[in-house]
matplotlib code that plots the C-alpha trace (Angstrom):
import matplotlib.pyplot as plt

x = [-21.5, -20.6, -17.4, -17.5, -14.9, -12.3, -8.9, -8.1, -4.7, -6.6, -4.4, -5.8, -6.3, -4.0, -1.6, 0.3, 2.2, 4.2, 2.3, 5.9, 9.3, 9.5, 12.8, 14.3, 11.9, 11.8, 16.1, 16.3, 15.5, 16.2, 16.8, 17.8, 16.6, 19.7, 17.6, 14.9, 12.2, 11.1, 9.4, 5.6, 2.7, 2.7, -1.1, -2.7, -4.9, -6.3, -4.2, -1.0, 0.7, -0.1, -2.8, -5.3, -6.3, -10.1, -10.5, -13.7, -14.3, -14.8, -11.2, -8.3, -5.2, -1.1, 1.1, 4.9, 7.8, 11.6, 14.2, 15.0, 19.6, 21.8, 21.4, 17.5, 17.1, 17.4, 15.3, 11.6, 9.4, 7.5, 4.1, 2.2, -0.8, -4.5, -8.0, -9.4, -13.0, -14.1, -16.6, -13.5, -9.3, -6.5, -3.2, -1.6, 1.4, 2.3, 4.0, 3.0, 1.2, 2.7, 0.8, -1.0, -3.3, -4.2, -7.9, -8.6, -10.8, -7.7, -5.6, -4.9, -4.9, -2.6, -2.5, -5.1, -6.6, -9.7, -10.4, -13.5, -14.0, -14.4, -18.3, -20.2, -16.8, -17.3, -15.9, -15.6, -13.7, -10.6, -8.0, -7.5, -3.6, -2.2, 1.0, 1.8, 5.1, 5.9, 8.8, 11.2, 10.4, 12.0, 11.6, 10.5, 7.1, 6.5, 3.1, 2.2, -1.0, -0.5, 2.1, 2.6, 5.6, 7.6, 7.1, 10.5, 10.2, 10.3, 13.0, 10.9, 8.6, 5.9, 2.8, -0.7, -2.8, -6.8, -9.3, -12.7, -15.7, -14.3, -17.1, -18.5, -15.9, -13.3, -12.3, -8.8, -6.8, -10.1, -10.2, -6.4, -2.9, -1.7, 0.8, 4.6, 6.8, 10.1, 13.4, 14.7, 17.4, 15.1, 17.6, 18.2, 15.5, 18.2, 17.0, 18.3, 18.5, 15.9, 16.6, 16.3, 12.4, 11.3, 8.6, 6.0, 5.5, 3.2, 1.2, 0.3, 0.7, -1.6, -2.8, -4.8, -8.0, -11.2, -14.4, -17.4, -19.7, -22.0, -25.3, -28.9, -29.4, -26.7, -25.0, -22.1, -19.2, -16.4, -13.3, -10.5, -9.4, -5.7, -5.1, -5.5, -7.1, -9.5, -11.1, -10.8, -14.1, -11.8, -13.2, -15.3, -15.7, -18.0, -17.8, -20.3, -19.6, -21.7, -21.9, -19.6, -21.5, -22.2, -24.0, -27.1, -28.1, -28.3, -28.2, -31.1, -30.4, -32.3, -30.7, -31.7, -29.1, -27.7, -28.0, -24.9, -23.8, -24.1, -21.6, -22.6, -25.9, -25.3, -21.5, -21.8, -23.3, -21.5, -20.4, -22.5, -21.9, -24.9, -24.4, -24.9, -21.6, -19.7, -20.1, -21.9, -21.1, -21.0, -19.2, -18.9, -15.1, -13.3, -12.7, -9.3, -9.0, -8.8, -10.1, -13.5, -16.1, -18.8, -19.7, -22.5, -22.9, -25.1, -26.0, -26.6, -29.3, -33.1, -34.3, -38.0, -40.7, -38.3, -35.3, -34.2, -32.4, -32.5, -30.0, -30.1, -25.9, -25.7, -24.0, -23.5, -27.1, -29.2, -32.4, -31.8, -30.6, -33.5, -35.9, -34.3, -35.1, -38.5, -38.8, -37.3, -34.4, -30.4, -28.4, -24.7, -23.2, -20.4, -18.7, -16.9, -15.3, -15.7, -15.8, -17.5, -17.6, -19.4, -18.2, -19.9, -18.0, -19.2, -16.8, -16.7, -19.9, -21.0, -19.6, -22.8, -24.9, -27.2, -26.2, -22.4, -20.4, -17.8, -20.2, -20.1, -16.7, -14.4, -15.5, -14.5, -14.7, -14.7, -18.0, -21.5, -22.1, -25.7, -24.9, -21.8, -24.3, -23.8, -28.1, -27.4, -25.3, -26.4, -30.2, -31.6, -28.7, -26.9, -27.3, -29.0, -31.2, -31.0, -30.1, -32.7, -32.1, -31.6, -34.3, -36.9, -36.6, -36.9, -40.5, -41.2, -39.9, -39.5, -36.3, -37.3, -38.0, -40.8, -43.6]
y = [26.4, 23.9, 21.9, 19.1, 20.5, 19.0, 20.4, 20.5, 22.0, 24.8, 26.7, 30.2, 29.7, 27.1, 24.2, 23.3, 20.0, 17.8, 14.6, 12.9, 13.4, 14.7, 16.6, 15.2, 17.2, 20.1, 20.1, 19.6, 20.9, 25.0, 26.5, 30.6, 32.3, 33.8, 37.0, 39.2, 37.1, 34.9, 31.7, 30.6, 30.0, 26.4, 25.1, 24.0, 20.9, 19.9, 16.3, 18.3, 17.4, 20.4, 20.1, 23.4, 23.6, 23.2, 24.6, 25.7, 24.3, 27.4, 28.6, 28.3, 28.7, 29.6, 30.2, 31.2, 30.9, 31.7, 30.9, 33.9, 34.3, 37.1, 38.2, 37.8, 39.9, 42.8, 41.9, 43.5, 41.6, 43.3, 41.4, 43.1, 41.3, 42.0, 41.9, 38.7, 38.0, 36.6, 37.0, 37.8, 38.0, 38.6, 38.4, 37.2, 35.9, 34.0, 32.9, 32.1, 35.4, 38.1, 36.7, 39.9, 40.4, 42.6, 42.3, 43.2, 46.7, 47.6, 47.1, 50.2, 50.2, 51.4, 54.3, 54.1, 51.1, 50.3, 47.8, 46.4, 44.9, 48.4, 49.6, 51.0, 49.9, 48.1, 44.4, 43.6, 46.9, 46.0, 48.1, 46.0, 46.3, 46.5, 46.3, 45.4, 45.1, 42.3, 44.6, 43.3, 45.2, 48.7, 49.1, 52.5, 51.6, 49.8, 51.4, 52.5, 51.6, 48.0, 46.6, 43.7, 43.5, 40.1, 38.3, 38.3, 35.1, 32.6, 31.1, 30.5, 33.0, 32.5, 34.4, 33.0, 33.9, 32.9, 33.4, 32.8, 31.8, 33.0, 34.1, 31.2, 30.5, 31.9, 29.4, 29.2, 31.8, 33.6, 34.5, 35.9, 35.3, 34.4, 37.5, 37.7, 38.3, 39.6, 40.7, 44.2, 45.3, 47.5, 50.2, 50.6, 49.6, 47.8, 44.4, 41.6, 37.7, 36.2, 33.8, 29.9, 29.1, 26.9, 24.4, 25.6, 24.0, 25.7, 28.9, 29.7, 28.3, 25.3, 26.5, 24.4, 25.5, 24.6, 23.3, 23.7, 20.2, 18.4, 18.5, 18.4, 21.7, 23.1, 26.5, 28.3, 30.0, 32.0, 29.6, 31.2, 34.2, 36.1, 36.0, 39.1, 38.2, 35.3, 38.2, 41.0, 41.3, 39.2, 36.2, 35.0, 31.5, 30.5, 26.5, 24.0, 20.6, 17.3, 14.0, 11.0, 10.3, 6.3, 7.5, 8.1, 11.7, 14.2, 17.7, 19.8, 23.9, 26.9, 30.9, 34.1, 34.2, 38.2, 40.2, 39.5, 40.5, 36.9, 36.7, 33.3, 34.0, 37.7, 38.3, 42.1, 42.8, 45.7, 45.6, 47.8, 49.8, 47.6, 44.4, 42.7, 40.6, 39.7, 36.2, 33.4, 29.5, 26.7, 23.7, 20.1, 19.1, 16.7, 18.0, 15.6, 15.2, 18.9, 18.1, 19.4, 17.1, 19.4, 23.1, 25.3, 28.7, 31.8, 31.3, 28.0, 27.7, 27.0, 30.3, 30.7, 32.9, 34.7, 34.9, 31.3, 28.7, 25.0, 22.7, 19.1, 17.9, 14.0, 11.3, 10.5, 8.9, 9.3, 8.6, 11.4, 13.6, 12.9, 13.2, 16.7, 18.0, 16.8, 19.0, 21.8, 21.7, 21.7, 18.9, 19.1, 15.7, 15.1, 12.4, 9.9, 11.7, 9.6, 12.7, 15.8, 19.7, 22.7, 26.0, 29.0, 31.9, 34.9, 37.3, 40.8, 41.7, 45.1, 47.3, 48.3, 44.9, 43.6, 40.1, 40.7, 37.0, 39.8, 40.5, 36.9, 37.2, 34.4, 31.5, 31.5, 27.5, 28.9, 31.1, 29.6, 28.4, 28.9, 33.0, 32.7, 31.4, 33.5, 33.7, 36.1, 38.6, 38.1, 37.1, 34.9, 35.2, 32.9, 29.2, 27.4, 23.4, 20.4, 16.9, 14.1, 10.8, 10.1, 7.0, 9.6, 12.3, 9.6, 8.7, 12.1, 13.9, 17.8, 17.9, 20.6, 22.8, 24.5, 23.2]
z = [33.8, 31.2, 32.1, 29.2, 26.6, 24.5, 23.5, 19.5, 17.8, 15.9, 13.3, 12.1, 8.7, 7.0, 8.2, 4.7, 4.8, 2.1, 1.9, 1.2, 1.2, 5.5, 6.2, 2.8, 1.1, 2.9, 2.4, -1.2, -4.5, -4.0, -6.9, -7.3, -10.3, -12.3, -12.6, -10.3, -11.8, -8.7, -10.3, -10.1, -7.3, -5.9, -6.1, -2.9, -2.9, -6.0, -6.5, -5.0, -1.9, 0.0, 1.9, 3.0, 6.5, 6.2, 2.8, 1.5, -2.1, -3.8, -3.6, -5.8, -3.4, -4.3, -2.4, -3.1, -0.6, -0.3, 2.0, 4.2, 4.3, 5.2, 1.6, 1.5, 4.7, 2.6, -0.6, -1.3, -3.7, -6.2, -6.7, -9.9, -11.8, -13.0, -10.1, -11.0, -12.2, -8.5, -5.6, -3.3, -3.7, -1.0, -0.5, 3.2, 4.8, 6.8, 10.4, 14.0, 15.2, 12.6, 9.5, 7.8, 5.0, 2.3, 0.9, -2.5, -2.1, -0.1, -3.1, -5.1, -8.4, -10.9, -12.6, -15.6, -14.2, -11.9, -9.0, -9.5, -5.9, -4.5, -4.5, -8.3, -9.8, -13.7, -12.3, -15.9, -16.8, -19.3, -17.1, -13.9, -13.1, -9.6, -7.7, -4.3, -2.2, 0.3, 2.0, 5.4, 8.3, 9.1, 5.0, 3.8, 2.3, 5.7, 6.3, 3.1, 0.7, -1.3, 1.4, 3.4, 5.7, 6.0, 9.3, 11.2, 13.1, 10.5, 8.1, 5.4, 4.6, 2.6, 1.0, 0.3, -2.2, -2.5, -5.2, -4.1, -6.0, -10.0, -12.2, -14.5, -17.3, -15.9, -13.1, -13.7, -12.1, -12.2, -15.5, -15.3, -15.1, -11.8, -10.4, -11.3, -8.3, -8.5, -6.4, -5.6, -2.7, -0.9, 0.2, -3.2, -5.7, -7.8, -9.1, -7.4, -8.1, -5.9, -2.6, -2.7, -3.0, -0.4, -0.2, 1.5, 5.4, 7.5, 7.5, 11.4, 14.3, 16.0, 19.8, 21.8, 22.4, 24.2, 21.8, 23.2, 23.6, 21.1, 22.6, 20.7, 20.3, 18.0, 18.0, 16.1, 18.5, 17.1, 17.6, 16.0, 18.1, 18.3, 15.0, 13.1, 9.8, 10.9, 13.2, 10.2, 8.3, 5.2, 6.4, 10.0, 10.3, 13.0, 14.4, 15.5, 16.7, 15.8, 17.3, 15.8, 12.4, 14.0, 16.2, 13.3, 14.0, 11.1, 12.1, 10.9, 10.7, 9.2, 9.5, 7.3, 4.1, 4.2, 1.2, -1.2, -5.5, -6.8, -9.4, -10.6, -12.2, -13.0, -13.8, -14.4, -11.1, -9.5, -5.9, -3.5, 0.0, 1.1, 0.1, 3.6, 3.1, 0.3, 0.5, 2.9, 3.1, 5.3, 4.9, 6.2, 7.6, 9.5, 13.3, 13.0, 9.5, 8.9, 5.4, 3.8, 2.6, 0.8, 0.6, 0.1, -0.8, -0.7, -4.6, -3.7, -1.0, -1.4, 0.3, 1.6, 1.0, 4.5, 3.4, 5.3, 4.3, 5.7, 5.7, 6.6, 7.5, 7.5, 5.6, 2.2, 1.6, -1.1, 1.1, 2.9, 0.6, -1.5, 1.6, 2.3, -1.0, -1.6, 1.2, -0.4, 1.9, 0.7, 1.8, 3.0, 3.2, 5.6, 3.5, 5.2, 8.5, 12.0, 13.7, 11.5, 12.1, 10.5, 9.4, 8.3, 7.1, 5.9, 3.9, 4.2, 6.6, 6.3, 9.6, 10.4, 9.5, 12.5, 11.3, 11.1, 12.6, 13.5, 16.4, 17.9, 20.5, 20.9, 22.3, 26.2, 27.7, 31.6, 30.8, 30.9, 27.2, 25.9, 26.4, 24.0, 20.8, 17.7, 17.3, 20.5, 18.4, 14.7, 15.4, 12.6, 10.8, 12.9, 11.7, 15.0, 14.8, 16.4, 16.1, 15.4, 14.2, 10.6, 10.6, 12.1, 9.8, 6.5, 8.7, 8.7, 11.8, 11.3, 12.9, 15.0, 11.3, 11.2, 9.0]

ax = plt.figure().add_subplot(projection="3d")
ax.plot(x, y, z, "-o")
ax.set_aspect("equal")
plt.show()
């Protein structure tokens, strides 16, 4: 049984922060709209001062908060805007342990209008309205379709919204106007003037948990367990460690890309029942930093004559990014963290796919290791490789590839 671990603050999804300003910030500046309307989305990352929790780089995220008072307890918030033109959309919110999502082929859509995430839908269909209700608990559309409750156990709550991967030419907002929000007493459906808008501070909460150990032969575990949308199919992000980038090593992996509608090169594709996912990346972070260096994703990857991808993780150096792709490999450069980490996500796995990340169960530190690999739930789907040393591979090593 392995016993070499190391303890890291994981949040589930998101750890937002002002970059300046502390308490003063957080105290200052609310402002309540005279009428129900309840102001705009703040931008995450992107030269702002909030800062995404291991973001992948294909995602535009907002996120909109409000101070919750005596007078606020009461209020419902009436969120209506158009599907965007995008890979993948969602609404969640947020809180330590209550936050809750609401993917978009969940979303009803208005009467008259389509949702083009759902399967055989038109995704570039003109009629593409929708409304959905962020409600306090105990309200009477607690339970019903296009609903998210409020979390009770925070002061500020907030709610998160993500657009992944927007068609081409239509990056901003993807392709639409970001959603209006507004303010209604929700025992009576009267309008009402929204609460204070807060800055936004955190999303979930940080527990400890175990990592497993950097050793040659690398393997992806599930990491992020307890919370319910990182294990909903919305979005499974498996985690491999790597060894302190001083130490010269590149990191050399190879999986099977699953099936997916690749909205990039053919805009009008249609979403189908059997699509394998909707959507599979890895990316390069910081294990401290928290930060993301460089992404890739499925439209993206060199596949073989199989089906496989390979990947070659290392430094920013042209040698060996050049070296990787005369070999017809992609390259995934880990910037300038001390200490990196790898992610790979897939979006939306089929229930019944072999190669589904949902399969992999959360990482356990007091259970023999090698067992707990994801290749032992998803088969070649799972990225697996090894570590070799960067001067050996630009000499010709195969890094363990094959030939």
């Amino acid at each position: 049984m392995h016993t070499r671990t190391a303890y890291y603050g994981f949040a589930a999804f998101f750890l937002l922060i002002a970059a300046t300003g502390g308490c003063v910030a957080f105290r200052q500046g609310f402002v309540a709209d005279s009428d129900n309307s309840c102001g705009e989305w703040s931008l995450i990352g992107r030269g702002t001062n909030l800062i995404a929790f291991f973001p992948n780089t294909y995602t535009e995220y907002r996120i909109w908060s409000y101070f919750r008072s005596t007078r606020a307890a009461t209020t419902a918030f009436r969120i209506t805007g158009q599907f965007p033109y995008a890979r993948f959309t969602a609404f969640q919110s947020s809180s330590a342990g209550q936050g809750r999502a609401l993917a978009d082929f969940e979303i009803a859509p208005e009467p008259g209008s389509v949702n083009p995430f759902r399967p055989g839908t038109d995704r570039y269909a003109a009629n593409r309205s929708y409304t959905i209700w962020f409600v306090p608990p105990g309200s009477a559309r607690e339970g019903k379709p296009n609903t998210i409750v409020i979390p009770e156990n925070t002061d500020f709550p907030s709610l998160l919204l993500r657009i992944i991967k927007p068609d081409r030419g239509k990056t901003e907002h993807g392709g639409m106007p970001l959603p209006t929000i507004e303010a209604f007493d929700d025992k009576t459906g009267e309008p009402v003037s929204c609460p204070f808008k807060a800055p936004p501070v955190s999303m979930l909460d940080m527990p400890s948990i175990a990592l497993p150990p950097v050793e040659d032969n690398i393997s992806f575990y599930y990491m992020l367990g307890g919370d319910e949308f990182g294990r909903s199919r919305s979005g499974i992000p498996l985690f491999a460690r790597l060894p302190a980038s001083r130490e010269g090593k590149i990191a050399a992996l190879r999986f099977k890309v699953p099936s997916f509608p690749d909205t990039v090169n053919n805009p009008h594709v249609v979403f189908k029942k059997d699509d394998e996912v909707r959507m599979a990346l890895i990316c390069a972070h910081g294990l401290w930093s928290t930060l993301t260096s460089e992404c890739l994703a499925d439209d993206e990857f060199k596949k073989d004559s199989h089906g496989f991808a390979t990947v070659i993780v290392g430094p920013e150096d042209d040698k060996l990014k050049a070296e990787a792709q005369r070999r017809g490999y992609d390259y995934l450069s880990w910037g300038h963290f001390l200490v990196p980490a790898l992610f790979y996500r897939q979006i939306l796995p089929r229930e019944d796919f072999e190669g589904s990340a949902w399969r992999v169960p959360v990482y356990d530190a007091t259970r023999p290791l090698e067992p707990q690999g994801a290749e032992h739930f998803m088969g070649a789907y799972a990225p697996t490789g090894r570590l070799c040393s960067a001067s050996a591979f630009l000499k010709g090593d195969a890094c363990g590839l094959p030939h």
